[in-house]
N, C-alpha and C positions, 0 to 999 in steps of 0.2 A: 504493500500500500504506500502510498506517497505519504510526506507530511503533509496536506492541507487538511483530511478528515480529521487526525488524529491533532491538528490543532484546534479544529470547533470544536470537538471533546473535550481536550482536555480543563477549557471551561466557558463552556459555551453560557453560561449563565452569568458569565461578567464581561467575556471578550468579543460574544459574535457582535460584528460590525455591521452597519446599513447604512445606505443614505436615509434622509429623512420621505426623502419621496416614497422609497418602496416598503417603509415598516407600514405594518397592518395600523388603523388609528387606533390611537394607545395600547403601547406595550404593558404587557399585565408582567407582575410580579406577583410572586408564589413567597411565603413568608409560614414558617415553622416553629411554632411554638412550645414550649416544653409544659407539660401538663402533669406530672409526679413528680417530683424533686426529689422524693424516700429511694426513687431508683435507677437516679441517675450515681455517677461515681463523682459527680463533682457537685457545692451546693449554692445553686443560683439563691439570688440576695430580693427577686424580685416576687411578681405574682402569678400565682399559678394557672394558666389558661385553663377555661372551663369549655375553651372550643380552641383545639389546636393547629388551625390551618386557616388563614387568610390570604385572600388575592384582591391585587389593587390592580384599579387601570391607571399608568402616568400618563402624566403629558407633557411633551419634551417645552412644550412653548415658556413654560416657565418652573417644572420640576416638582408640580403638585401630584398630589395622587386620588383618587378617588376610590374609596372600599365598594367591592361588588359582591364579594362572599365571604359568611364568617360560618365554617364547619371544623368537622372533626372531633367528632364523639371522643373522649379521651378513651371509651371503652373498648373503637374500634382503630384506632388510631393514638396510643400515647407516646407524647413526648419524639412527636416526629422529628428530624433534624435536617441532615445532611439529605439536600435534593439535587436532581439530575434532569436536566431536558434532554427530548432524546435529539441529537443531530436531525432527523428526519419527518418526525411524527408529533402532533401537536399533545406528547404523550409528558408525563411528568414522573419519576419514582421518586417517592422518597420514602429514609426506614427510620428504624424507632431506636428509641434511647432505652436500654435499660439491662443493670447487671444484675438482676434477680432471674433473669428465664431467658430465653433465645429471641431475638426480635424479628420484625419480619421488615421486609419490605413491598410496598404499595406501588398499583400503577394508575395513573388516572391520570382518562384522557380528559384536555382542558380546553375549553369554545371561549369565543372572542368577547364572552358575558362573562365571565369567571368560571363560568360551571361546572366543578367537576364531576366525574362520573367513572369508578373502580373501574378499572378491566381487569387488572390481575391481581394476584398477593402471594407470598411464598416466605418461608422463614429462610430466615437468614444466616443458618446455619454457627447461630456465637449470638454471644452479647456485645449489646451496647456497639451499637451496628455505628458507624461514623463514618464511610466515605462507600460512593458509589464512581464507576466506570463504566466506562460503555468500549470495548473494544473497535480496531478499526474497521472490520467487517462488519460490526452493528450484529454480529448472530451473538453475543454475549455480554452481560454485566458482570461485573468485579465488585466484590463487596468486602471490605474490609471488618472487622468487631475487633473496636479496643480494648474491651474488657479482657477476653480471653487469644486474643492478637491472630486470631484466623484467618483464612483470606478465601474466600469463596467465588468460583464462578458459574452463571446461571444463563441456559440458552435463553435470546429471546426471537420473538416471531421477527422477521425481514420484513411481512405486509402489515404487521399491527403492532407491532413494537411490545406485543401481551407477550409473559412467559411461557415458552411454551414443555415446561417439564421440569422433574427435580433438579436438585444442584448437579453440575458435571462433576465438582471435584469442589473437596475443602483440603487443604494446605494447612498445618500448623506448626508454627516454627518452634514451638515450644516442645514438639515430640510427643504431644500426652503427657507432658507432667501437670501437675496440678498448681495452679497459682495459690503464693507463699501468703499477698496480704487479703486483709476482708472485705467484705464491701462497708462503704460507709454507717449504713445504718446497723452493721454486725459489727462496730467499733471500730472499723476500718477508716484512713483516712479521708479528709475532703481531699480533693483532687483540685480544686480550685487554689490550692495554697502552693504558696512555695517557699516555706518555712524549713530547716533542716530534719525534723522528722516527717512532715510530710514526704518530702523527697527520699528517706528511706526507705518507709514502708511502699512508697511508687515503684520507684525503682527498681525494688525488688522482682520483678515480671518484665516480661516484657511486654509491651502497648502498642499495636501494630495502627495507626493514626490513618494511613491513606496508601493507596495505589494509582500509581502513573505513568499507565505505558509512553516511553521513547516515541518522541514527536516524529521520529524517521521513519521505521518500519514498523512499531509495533509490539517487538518482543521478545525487549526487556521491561518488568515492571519494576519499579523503584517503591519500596516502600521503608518509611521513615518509622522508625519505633522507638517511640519515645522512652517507652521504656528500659531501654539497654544503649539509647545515645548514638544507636548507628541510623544507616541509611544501607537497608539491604538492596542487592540486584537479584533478582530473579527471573529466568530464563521461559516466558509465556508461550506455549505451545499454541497458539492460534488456530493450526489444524483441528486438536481436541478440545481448545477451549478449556485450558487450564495450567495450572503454574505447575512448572516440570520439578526443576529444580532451584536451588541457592545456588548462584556461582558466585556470590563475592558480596562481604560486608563491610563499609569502612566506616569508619567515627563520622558524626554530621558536624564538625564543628572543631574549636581550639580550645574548648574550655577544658580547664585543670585541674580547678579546685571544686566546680558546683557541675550540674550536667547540665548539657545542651538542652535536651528535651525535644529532639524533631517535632515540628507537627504536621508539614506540610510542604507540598514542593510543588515549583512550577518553572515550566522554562521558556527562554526569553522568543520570542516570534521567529527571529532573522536568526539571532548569532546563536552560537552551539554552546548553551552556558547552558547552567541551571541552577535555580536556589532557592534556598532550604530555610522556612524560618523557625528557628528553635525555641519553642516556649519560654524554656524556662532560664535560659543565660540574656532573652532578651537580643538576641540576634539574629544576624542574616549568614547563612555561609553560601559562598558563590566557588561553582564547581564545573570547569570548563568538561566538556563531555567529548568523548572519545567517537566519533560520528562512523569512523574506519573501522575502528572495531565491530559494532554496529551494524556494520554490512556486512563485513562477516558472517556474523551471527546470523545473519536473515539470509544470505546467500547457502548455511548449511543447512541450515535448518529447511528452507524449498528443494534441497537435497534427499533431508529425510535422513542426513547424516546424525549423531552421536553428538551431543552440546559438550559431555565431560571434558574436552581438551579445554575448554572455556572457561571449568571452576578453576576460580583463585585471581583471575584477569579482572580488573575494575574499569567500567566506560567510562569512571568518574574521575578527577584531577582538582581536589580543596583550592583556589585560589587566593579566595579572600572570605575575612570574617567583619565584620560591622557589627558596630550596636546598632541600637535604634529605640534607646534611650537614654535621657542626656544620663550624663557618667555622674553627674551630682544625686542622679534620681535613685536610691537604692532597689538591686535588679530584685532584692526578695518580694519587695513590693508592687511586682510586676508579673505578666503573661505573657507570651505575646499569642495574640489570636490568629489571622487570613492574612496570607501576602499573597500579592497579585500580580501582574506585568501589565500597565494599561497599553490597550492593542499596539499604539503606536510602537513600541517598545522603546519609550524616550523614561520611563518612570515603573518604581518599582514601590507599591504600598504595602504597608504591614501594620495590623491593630495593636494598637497595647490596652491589655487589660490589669488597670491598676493608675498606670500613666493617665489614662481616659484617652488617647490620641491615634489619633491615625499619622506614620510617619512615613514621610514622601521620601525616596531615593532616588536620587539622578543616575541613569545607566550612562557609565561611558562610551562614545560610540568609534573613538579612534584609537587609534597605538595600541600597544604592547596588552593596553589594560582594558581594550577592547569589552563592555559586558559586566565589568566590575562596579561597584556604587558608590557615592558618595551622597552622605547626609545632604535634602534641599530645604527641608522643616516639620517641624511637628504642627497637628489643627486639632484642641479638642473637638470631641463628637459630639457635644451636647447631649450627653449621658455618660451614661457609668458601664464599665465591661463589654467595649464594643466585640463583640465575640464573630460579629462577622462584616463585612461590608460587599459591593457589588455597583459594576457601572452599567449605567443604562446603553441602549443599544448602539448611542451617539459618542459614546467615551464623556460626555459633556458633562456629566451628573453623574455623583458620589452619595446611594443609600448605605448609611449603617445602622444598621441595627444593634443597640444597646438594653445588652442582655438583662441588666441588675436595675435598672432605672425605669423601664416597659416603656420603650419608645424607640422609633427608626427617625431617624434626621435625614435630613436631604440635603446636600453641599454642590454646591457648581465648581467643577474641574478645571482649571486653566492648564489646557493642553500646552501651554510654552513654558511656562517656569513650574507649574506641578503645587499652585497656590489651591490651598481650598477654601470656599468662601460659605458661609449657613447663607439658604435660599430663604430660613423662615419658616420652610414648609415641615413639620414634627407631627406623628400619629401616633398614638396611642394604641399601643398591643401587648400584650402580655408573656413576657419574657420573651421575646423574639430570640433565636437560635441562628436564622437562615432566613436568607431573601437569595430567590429564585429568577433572573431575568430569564423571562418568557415570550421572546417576540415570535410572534406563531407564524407559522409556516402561511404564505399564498402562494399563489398559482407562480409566480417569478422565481422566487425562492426554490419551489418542488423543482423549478425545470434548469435552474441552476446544481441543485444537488443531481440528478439525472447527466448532468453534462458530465459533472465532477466522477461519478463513479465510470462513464465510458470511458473518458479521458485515462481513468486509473486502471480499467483494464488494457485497454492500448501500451498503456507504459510499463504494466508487467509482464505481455508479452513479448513485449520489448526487450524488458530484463531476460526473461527467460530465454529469450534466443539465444541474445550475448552470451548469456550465460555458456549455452550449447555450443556457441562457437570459438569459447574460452578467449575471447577479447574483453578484457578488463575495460578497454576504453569505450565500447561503446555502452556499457553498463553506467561508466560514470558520466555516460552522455545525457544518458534517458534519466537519470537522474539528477543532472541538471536541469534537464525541462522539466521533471516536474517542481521542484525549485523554483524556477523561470515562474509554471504555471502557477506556484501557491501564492507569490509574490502579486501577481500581476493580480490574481483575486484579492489581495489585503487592499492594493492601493484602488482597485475598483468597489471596494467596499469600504474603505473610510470616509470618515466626513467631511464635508469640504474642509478647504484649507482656512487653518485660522490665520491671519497677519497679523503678526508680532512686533 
């Protein structure tokens, strides 16, 4: 597969791009709210939703929102979190929070009124379910569970985006041993803290936080675990739809004395970086990525060859570490939540929770340091524990949602210097977890996606000749054009141009 898919994947919910002419009128947002707190592993400070899913329509004209639906039975739905649009289908999953029992995760399809309407549901194979994928075939979801750090993948239908059968395979890195500390309300600790016994009894397991197939081919998954301070690589069979094996785990970070804490990773549009923000040290680690390897990898694996020559090789290379809180600000007193790469790839966001702020990073885009970041400012959110944030479809507007305060704020983005400014516009909801951008699919859109997957099979039979004809170069031809191709789609789908 090319990178263009597996870049609307990897988060189509803050980076897919449009003009303003071809978005459907008002983009809806999808927004998760936590509804038990007794069973979650961490303890939100706010109010407990008595209806755990809202959807808003915005309006790009000046960044307000209007509420269309307020559901979600806590008895059918609690403590939803981490949501997923699906590249294709006006379909939504999102799964459930909770380290008492196995979570599942929901599918529901969403109309241009808010309305949702189940189509599928499946457990999720672990607790305290926290990160969904979509592979670049679209025939399976990845699901991650923090609680007990499993990694599970689930077929889904190609014409309805519904599940269509049990899990393919659950993964656990843990072997079957049994997790050392309790859960919260069994005296175990809060997870929200990051005080030096907290971080003991955490640490103690491992905490598998998120999976992110390689924007190139697909598969390698990267998953960050917080619990044990790495950033594993695992090797994605995409043929069966499931993770093979571990080839290589490296530290997420430079810290010495307290632990990094992974929680999340994402990588940059254009250049071949990736980066990692660590909860609990309060930073960013940027990790230039091995692309050649990479091809490799996907070049044996359409073999049908043997990955094992592979364990032990890392596609990753530590570059740089950053705070992303000022150094006067004590990091125990701190989280850090969502980091993101606004599409452009000029700017690099990360939440703190403690700090209250959202802190802007400038990407370097020339020399040596190519990718690398430097501090451009901190914006409080106007609330408390912004646990997650999200751009609208124009990059123009910054929601966050502030988890401990029951409120999303609305900020206008200044695509040249990365300033955040309050629009004014603040709603009212109850613990907010997650906002979901959902600009639904039209008729331009389906037949732009339509073009994208001919174009990607023309280019892998492409590969595959070359391949048979054992010319290296025209392998690395065809994958220039699709390059070429995913490029020439960013800048036909960004916003017009700001003057600076």
């Amino acid at each position: 597969m090319t990178p263009f898919t597996q870049t609307h994947q990897l988060d189509r919910e803050s980076t897919f791009e449009s003009n303003q002419s071809t978005l459907p009128s008002g983009e809806l947002f999808f927004v998760s709210c936590y509804s038990d707190f007794e069973k979650l592993a961490h303890g939100p400070r706010g109010t407990e939703a008595s209806s755990s899913i809202y959807v808003y329509r915005f309006h790009p004209s000046d960044g307000s929102m209007v509420l269309l639906n307020v559901s979600g039975d806590p008895d059918e739905v609690m403590n939803p979190a981490f949501t997923r649009l699906h590249p294709r289908f006006d379909v939504v999953y999102t799964c459930t929070e909770d380290i008492s029992s196995e979570g599942k995760i929901i599918a529901y399809a969403i109309d241009s009124n808010g309305v949702l309407t189940k189509i599928s549901e499946i457990n999720a194979g672990g607790k305290s379910t926290c990160y969904l994928t979509i592979d670049n075939a679209q025939k399976n979801l990845l699901a991650v569970n923090y609680w007990d750090s499993t990694i599970v993948t689930i077929p889904i239908s190609l014409e309805t985006g519904e599940f269509t059968g049990p899990l393919n395979s659950v993964y656990d890195p843990k072997g079957g041993k049994a997790l050392i500390s309790a859960a919260r309300k069994d005296g175990g600790v809060n997870h929200s803290n990051n005080d030096e016994s907290t971080i003991k009894m955490r640490q103690a397991d491992p905490h598998s936080h998120a999976i992110v197939l390689d924007p190139y081919f697909g598969r390698m998954a990267y998953v960050p675990c917080l619990g044990k301070d790495l950033i594993r690589e695992f090797f994605y069979n995409a043929e069966k739809g499931c993770i093979d094996k571990e080839i290589n785990s490296l530290p997420s970070g430079l810290s010495m004395n307290r632990p990094d804490g992974p929680r999340y990773v994402v990588f940059h549009p254009t250049f071949d970086i990736m980066y990692v923000v660590n909860e609990l040290s309060s930073t960013v680690a940027v990790f230039s990525v091995n692309r050649k390897l990479l091809r490799e990898m996907n070049a044996d694996a359409k073999e049908g060859l043997c990955m094992d020559h592979f364990k032990g090789k890392s596609t990753l290379t530590l570059i740089q570490s950053i705070k992303v809180i000022p150094r006067a600000f004590p990091t125990k007193m701190n989280t850090c939540g969502r980091i993101c790469v606004h599409a452009s790839g000029r700017f690099v966001l990360v939440s703190n929770r403690g700090h209250q702020s959202i802190a802007v990073l400038r990407v370097k885009t020339k020399g040596l340091k190519r990718g690398q970041l430097e501090l451009a400012n901190y914006f409080h959110t106007r609330g408390e524990t912004p646990r997650h944030f999200v751009f609208d479809s124009s990059g123009q507007f910054l929601l966050v949602a502030n988890q401990d305060s029951d409120n999303i704020s609305v900020f206008n983005f200044n695509q040249c210097n990365g300033d955040l400014k309050f629009t004014g516009n603040e709603y009212r909801v109850p613990s907010p977890n997650f906002v979901c951008s959902c600009p639904l699919n039209d008729d331009e859109n389906t037949d732009l996606y339509e073009k994208e997957f001919e174009i990607e099979t023309m280019i892998e039979r492409q590969s595959d000749h070359s391949s048979s004809s054992s010319t290296g170069l025209e392998l690395q031809l065809s994958e220039a054009k699709a390059e070429i191709f995913r490029l020439q789609q960013q800048l036909a789908l960004v916003t017009p141009k700001v003057v600076c």
